[in-house]
Every structure is written in C-alpha cells, then in structure tokens.
C-alpha positions in Angstrom: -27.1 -50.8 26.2 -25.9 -47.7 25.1 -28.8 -45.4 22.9 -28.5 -45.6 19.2 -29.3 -42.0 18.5 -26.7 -40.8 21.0 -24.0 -42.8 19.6 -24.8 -41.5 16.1 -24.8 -38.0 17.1 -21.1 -38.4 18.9 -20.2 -40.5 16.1 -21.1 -37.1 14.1 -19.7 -34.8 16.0 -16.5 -36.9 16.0 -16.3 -37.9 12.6 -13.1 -36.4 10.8 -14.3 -36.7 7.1 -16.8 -34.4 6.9 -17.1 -31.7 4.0 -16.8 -28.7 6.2 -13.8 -30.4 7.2 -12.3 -31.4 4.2 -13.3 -27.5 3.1 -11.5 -26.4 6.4 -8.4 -28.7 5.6 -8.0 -27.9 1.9 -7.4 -24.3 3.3 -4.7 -25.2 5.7 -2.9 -26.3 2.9 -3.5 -23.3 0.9 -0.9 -22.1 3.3 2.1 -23.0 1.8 0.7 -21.6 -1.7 0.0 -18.4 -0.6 4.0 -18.5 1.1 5.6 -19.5 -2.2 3.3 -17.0 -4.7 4.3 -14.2 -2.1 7.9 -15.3 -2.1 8.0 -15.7 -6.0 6.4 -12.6 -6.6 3.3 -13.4 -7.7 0.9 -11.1 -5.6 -2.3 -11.2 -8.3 -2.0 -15.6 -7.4 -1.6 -14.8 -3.6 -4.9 -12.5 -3.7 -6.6 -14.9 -5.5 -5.8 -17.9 -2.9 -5.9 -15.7 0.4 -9.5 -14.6 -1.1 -10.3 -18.2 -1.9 -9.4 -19.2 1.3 -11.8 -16.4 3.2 -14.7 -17.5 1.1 -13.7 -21.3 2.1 -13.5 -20.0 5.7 -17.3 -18.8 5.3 -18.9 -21.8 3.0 -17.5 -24.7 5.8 -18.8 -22.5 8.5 -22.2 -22.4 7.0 -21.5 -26.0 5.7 -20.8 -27.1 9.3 -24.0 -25.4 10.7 -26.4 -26.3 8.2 -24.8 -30.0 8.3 -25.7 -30.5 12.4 -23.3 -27.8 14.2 -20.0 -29.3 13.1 -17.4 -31.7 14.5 -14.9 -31.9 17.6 -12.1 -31.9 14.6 -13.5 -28.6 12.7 -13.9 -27.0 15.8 -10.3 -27.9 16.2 -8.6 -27.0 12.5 -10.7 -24.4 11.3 -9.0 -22.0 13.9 -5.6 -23.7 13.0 -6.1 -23.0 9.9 -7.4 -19.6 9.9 -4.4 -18.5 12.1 -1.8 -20.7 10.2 -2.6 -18.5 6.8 -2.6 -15.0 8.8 0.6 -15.7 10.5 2.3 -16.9 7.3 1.1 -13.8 5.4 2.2 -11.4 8.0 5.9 -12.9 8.3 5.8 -13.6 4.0 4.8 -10.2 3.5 7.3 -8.4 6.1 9.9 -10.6 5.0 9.7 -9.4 1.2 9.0 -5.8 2.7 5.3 -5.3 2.2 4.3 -4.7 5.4 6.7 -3.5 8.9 8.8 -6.4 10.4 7.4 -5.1 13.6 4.0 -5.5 12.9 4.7 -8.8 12.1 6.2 -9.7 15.3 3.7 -7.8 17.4 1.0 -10.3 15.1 3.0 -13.1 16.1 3.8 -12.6 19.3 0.2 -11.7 20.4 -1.1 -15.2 19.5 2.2 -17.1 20.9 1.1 -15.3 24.7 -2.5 -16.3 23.8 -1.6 -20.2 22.9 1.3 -20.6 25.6 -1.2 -18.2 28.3 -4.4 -21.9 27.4 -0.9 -24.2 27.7 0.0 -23.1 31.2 -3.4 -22.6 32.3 -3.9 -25.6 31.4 -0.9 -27.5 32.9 -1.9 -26.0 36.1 -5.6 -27.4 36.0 -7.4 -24.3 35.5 -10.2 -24.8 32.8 -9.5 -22.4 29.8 -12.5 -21.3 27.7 -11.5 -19.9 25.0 -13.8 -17.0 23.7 -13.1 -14.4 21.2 -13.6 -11.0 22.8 -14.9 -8.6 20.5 -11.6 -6.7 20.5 -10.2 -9.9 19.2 -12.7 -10.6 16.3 -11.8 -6.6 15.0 -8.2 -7.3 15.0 -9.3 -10.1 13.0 -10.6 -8.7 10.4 -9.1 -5.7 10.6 -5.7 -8.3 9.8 -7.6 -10.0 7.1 -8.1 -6.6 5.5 -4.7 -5.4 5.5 -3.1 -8.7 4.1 -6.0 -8.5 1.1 -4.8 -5.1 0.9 -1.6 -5.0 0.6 -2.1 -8.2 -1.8 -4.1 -6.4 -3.7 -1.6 -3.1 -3.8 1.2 -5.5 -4.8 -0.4 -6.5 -8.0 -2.1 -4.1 -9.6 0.1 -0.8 -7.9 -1.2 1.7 -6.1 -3.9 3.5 -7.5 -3.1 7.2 -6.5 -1.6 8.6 -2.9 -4.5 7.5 -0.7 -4.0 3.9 -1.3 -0.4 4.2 0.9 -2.2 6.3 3.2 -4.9 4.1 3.9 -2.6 0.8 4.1 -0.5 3.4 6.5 -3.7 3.7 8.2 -4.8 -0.1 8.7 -1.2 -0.8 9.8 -1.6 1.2 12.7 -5.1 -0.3 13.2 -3.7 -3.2 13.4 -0.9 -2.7 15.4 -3.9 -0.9 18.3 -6.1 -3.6 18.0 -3.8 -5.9 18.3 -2.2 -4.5 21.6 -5.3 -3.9 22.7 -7.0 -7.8 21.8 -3.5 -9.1 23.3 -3.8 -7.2 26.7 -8.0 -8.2 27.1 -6.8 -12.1 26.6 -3.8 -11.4 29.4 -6.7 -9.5 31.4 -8.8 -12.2 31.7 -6.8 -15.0 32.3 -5.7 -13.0 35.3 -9.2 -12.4 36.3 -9.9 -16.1 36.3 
C-alpha cells in the first residue's frame, strides 16, 4: 500500500493548478500583448506589461517557494514563458527598428543551439541537466534591461544624449554576453 504523505506530496508537485502556475501562465499570455502594443505603437502599454510581467516572474517564484518548492509544470512554463516574452520583444522591437536586427538574431539564435544542443543530447541518451551558468543569468538580465529600456525610451523620448549612448552601450553588452553565455552552454555539452 502505497504511503499517503508521499502520494500527496507528488500529487503536489504534479498538480497543474496551482497559483504560482496560474501567475506563471497569465504571463505566457502576456506575450502576445506586449507583440501587438509594440506593433501598434504603443510603447508606454508594452513597458507597463513587460514590467508587469517581471514582477509576475518574481511574485510566483516566491509564491512557488513559500507554497512547498513548486510543481513539475512551473518548473516547466515558467522558463517557457520567460523566454517566450524575451524572444518576442527582441524580434517586435527589431522588427519596428528599435533595436539591431542582428542582435535579434544573435538573441535568437543563441537559445535555438541551446534547446536543439538538450534535443540531440537527448535523442542520443545522454542525460542533459540544464543549469544556468552565471554568464547566462547576466545575459539575462542584462536582456531584460535593454528591452525595459528601449521600452521605456520609446515612450517618453530620450531624455538627453546619454540615454542613446547607454542603450548603444547595453546593446553591445548584450550582444558579448550573449556570445559569450552561447559558447559556455556549447562548452559544456562538449565536456560531457
């Protein structure tokens, strides 16, 4: 007979309809939002929800902690949709000419190695553990800081010559750290 206690706890760790989760999900589909008000123009809106969003990201993280250390299906969408919003905002924004096209492909193409480098590692039986390398959670924010940025330029206008030099700045910040959190992931897979 199997113990009560530990069928509970998998039961919670399993569960799908959780708050952190439901936090987590109504953040994916902030996703689309933050497309259209980029798309339409509307950069004060898409600050607003890409802000909403990083303080979501932060409440169902403490949320999932504070709850019992999460779920199996938080651990799984809250990346999703962290990524899902980032990527959207780099193409968006380099599509309407906010930020380089390049950067956005170098974004983009960075996390498409990453995800097909776990597929194919995978499909040849090697165990993938994912971990963020430190590199990695820089590029991060230092992504997350340069959308908000540029966000932020776009609706109330640049507030005197340093503000282009310092998205100028953070662009190529990016675009290092990037490189750089790209080339540790390819690193280590190869080292495994």
């Amino acid at each position: 007979m199997p113990d009560g206690g530990l069928e509970h706890d998998r039961a919670a760790t399993d569960a799908l309809v959780t708050l952190p989760n439901l936090i987590t999900f109504a953040r994916l589909c902030a996703v689309p939002g933050a497309f259209w008000f980029v798309i339409a123009h509307r950069p004060g809106a898409a600050f607003a929800l890409f802000l909403a969003a990083g303080v979501s990201d932060a409440i169902d993280g403490w949320l999932a902690r504070r709850l019992g250390g999460g779920s199996t299906v938080g651990a799984l969408i809250d990346p999703v949709a962290d990524k899902a919003l980032l990527v959207t905002m780099f193409i968006t924004l380099a599509a309407v000419g906010d930020t380089p096209a390049w950067l956005a492909v170098l974004v983009v193409f960075r996390d498409i190695v990453i995800v097909g480098g776990v597929l194919v590692l995978g499909l040849l039986g090697r165990s993938v553990v994912i971990r963020p390398l430190l590199i990695s959670k820089l590029n991060t924010a230092l992504q997350i800081l340069l959308v908000a940025l540029t966000l932020l330029q776009g609706w109330i206008g640049a507030a005197g010559p340093w503000a282009g030099w310092s998205l100028w700045g953070l662009t190529w910040a990016v675009a290092a750290s990037t490189l750089a959190s790209g080339a540790g992931y390819v690193w280590r897979a190869a080292r495994a």
